[in-house]
PAZA-686794 format. One line per field, with one value per residue: residue number from 1; residue in three letters; x, z, y of N, C-alpha, C, O in turn. Coordinates in pm, whole numbers. Each point is the difference from the previous one (the first is absolute). Layout:
PAZA-686794
seq	[NUM | ...]
type	[ALA | ...]
nx	[X | ...]
nz	[Z | ...]
ny	[Y | ...]
cax	[X | ...]
caz	[Z | ...]
cay	[Y | ...]
cx	[X | ...]
cz	[Z | ...]
cy	[Y | ...]
ox	[X | ...]
oz	[Z | ...]
oy	[Y | ...]
This chain:
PAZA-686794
seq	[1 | 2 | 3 | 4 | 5 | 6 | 7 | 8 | 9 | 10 | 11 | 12 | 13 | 14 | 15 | 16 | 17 | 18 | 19 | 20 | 21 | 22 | 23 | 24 | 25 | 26 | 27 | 28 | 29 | 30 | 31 | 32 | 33 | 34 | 35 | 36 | 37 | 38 | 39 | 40 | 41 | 42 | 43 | 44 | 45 | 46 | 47 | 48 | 49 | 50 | 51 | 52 | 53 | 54 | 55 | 56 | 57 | 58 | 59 | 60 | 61 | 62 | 63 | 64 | 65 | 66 | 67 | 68 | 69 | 70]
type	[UNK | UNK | UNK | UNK | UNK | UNK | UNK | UNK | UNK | UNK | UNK | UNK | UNK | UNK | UNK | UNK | UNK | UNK | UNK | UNK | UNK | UNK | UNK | UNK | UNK | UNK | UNK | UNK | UNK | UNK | UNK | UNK | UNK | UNK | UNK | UNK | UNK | UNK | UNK | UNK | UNK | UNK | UNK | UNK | UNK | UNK | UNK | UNK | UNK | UNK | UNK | UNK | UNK | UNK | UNK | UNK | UNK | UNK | UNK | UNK | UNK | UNK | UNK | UNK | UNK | UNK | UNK | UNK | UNK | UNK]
nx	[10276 | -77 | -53 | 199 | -102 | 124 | -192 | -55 | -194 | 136 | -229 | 118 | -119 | -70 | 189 | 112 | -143 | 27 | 170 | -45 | -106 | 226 | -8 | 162 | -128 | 19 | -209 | -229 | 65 | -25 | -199 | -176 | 15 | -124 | -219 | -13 | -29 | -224 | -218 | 53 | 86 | 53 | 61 | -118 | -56 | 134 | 45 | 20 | 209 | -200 | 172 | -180 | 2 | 197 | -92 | -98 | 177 | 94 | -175 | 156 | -172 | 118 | -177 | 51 | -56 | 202 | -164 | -133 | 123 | 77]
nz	[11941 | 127 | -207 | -66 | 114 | -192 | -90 | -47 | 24 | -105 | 83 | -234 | 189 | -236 | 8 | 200 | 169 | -79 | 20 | 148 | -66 | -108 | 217 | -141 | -41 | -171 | -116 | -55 | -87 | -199 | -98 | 19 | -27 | -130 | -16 | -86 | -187 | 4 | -7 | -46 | -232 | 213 | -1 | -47 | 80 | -84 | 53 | 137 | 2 | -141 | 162 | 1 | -198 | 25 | 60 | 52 | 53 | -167 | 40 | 24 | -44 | 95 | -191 | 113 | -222 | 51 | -201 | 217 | -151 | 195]
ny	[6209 | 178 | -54 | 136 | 221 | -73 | -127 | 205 | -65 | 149 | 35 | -17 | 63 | -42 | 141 | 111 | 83 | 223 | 129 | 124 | 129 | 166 | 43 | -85 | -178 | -139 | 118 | -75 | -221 | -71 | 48 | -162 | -203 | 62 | -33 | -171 | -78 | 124 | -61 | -197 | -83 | 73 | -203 | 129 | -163 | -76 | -241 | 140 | 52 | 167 | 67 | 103 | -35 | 138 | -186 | 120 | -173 | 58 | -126 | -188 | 3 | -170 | -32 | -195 | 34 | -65 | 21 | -74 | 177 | 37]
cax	[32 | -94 | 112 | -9 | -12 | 70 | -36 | -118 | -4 | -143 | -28 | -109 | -98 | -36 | 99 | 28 | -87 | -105 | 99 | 19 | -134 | -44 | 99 | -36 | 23 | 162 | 74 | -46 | 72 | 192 | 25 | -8 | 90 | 109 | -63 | 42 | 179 | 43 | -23 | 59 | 117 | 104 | 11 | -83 | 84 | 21 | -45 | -154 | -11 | 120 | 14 | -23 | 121 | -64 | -110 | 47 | -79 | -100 | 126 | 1 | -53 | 0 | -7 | 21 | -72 | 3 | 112 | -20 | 11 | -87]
caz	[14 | -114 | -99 | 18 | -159 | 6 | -127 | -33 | -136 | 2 | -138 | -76 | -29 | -37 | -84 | 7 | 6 | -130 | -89 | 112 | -39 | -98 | -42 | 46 | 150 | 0 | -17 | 144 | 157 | -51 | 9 | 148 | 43 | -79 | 74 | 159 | 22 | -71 | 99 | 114 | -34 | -30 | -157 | -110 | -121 | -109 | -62 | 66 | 54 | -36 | -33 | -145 | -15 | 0 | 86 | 81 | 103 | -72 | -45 | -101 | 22 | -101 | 58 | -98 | 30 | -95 | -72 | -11 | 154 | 39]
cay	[140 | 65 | 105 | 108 | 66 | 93 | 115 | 16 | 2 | 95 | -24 | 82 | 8 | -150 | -63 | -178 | -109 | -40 | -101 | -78 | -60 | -113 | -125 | -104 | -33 | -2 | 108 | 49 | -31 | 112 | 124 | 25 | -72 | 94 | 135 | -63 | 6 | 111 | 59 | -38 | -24 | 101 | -16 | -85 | -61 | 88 | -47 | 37 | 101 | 25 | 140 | 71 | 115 | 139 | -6 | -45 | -92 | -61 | -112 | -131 | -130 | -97 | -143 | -160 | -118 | -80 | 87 | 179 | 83 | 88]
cx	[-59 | 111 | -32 | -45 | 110 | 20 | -136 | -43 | -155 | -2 | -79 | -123 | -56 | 45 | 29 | -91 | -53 | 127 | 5 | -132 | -30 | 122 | -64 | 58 | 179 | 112 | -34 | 64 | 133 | -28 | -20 | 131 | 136 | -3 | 3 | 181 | 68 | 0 | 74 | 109 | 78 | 96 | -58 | 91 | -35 | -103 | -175 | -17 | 139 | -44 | -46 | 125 | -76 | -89 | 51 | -83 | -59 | 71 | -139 | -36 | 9 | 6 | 22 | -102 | -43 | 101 | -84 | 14 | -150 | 67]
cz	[-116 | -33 | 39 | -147 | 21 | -101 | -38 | -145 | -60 | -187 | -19 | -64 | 26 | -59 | 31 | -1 | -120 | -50 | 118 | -23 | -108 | 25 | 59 | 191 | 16 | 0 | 133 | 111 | -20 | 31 | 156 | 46 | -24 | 89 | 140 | 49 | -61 | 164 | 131 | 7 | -30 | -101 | -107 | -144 | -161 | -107 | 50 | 19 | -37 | -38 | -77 | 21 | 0 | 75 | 107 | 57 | -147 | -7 | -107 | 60 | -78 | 81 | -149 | 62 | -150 | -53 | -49 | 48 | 17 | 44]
cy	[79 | 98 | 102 | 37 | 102 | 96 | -30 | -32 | 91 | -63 | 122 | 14 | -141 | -30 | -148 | -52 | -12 | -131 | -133 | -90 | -77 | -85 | -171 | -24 | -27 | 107 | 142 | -53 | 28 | 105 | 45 | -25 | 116 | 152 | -28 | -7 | 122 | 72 | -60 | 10 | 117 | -18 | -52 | -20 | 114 | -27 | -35 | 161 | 97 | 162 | 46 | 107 | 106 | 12 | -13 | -61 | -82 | -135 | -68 | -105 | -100 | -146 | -46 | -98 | -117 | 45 | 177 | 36 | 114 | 128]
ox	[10 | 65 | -111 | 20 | -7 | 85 | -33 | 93 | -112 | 87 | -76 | -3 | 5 | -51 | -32 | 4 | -42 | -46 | 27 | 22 | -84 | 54 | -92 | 73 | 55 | 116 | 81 | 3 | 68 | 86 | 69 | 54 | 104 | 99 | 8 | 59 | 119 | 97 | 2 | 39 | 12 | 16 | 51 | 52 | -95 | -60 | -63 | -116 | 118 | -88 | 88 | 36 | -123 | -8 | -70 | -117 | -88 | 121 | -102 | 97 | -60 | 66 | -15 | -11 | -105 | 112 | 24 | -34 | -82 | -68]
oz	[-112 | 84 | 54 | -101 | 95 | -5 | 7 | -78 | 29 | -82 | 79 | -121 | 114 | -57 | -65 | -89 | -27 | -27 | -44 | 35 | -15 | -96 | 80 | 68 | 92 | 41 | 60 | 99 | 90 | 74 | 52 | 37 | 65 | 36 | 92 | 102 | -28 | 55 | 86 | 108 | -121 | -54 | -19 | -77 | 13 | -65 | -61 | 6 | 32 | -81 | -80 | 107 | -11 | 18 | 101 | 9 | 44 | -24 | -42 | 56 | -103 | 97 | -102 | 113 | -65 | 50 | -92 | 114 | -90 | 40]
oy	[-50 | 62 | 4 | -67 | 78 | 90 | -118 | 23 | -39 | -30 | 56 | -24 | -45 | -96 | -99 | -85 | -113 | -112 | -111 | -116 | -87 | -55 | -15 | 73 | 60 | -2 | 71 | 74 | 47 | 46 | 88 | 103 | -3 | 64 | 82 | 36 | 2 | 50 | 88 | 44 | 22 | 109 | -110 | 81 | 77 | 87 | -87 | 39 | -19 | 30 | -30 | 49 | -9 | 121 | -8 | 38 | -74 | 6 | 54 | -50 | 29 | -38 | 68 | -47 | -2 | 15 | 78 | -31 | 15 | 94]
C-alpha cells in the first residue's frame, strides 16, 4: 500500500541541498528516511519534528546519527 503525503516540505532557496551535499551517505539515509515520515505520518514525534515558537508554519528538523545531531 503507497503512503499518503499529508504535509508538504518547501525548502529555501539551495539551502538544504548545499548542507544536504556535504553530508556522508549514513546521515543522507536518516535524513531521507526522516522527510519521508515527516511527510506521511499525521503525528510526528517531537523529537524529529518541532514548532519554532513565534513563527508561522516554520518548524525544526532533527536527526541522530551516532552521537550527531543534524
Amino acid at each position: 500500500m503507497e503512503n499518503k503525503i499529508i504535509r508538504n516540505i518547501l525548502y529555501y532557496k539551495n539551502y538544504y541541498l548545499d548542507f544536504f551535499n556535504t553530508l556522508d551517505f549514513k546521515v543522507k539515509r536518516k535524513l531521507n528516511w526522516t522527510l519521508k515520515l515527516i511527510s506521511e505520518v499525521e503525528r510526528v514525534p517531537i523529537k524529529y519534528f518541532k514548532h519554532i515558537e513565534d513563527s508561522k508554519g516554520l518548524y525544526e528538523v532533527r536527526i541522530e546519527v551516532g552521537s550527531n545531531i543534524y
